[in-house]
C-alpha positions as CSV (number, residue, x, y, z in Angstrom):
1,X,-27.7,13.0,37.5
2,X,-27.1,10.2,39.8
3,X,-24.8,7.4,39.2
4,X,-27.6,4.4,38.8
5,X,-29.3,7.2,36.7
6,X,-26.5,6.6,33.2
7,X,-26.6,3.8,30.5
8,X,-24.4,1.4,30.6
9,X,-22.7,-0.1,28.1
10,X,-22.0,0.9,24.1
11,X,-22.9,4.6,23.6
12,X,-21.7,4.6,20.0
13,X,-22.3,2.3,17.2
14,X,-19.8,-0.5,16.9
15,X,-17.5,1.3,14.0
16,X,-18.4,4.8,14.6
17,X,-16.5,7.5,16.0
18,X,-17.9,9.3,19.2
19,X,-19.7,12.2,17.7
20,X,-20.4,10.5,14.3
21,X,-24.0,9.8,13.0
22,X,-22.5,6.8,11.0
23,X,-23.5,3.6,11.4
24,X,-22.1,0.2,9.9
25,X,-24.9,-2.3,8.9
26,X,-24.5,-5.3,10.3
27,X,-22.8,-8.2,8.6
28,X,-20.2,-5.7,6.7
29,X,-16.7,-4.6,7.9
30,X,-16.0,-1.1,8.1
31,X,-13.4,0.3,6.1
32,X,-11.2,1.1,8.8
33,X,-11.2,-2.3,10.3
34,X,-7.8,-3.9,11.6
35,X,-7.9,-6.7,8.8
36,X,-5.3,-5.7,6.0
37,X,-5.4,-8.3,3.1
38,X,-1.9,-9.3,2.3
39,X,0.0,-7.5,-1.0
40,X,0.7,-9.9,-3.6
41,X,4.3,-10.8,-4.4
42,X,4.4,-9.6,-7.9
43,X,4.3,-6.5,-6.0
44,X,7.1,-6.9,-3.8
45,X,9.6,-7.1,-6.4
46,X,11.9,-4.5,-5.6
47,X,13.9,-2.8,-8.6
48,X,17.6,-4.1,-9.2
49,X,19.4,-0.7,-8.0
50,X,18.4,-1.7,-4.6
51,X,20.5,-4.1,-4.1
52,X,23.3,-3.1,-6.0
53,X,23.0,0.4,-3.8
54,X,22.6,-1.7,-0.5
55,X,25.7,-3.6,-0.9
56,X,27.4,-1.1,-2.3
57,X,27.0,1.3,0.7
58,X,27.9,-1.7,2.9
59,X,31.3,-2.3,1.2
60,X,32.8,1.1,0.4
61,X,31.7,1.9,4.3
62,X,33.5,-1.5,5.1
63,X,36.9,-0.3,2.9
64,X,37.0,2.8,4.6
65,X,36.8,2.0,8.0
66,X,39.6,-0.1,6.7
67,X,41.9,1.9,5.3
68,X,41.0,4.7,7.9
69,X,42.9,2.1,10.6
70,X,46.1,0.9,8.0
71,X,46.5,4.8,7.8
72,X,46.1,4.7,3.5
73,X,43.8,7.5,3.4
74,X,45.4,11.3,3.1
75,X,45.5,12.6,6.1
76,X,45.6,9.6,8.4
77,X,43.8,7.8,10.6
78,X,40.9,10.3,11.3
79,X,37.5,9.7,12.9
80,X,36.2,11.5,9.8
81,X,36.6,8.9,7.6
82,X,35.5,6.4,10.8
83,X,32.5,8.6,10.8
84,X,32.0,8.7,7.4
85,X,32.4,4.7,6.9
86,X,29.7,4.1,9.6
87,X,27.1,6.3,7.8
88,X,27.8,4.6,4.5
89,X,27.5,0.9,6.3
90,X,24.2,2.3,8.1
91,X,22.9,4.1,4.7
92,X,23.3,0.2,3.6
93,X,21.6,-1.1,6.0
94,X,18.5,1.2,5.8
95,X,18.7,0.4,2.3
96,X,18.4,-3.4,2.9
97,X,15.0,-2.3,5.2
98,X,13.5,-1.4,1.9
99,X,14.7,-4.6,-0.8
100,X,11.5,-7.5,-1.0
């Protein structure tokens, strides 16, 4: 088959998948069309632990970064507790990711 001898253009229907015998009638939107409608806001109420749990996380990862340095944790100044502050402060912040 020569080159001039192939269609050109759309070999599939607009909104079918190659392959598919589907084919959206004109005028409608197919279902997996880019438009998303927005969500309504009494749906984005998010429930009240999420806060309290994201600020929470922020401020006992906060304290213990701070007492890990004034040396008032047993033990000392270790990077445990360093560590263990930072995953508290960034458990917080993915936490905050998920309050509306």
């Amino acid at each position: 088959m020569a080159s001039g001898d192939r269609p050109t253009g759309r070999v599939t229907a607009k909104g079918a998948a190659p392959g598919s015998k589907r084919v959206t009638p004109k005028g409608s939107m197919p279902s997996s069309g880019r438009y998303t409608p927005p969500v309504p806001k009494e749906y984005k109420v998010s429930p009240r632990w999420v806060p309290v749990l994201m600020f929470t996380l922020l401020g006992v990862g906060m304290l213990m970064i701070v007492t890990n340095y004034l040396g008032v944790l047993p033990g000392g100044a270790k990077n445990t507790y360093l560590l263990i502050g930072l995953g508290l402060i960034t458990g917080g912040f993915v936490t905050a990711t998920r309050y509306h």
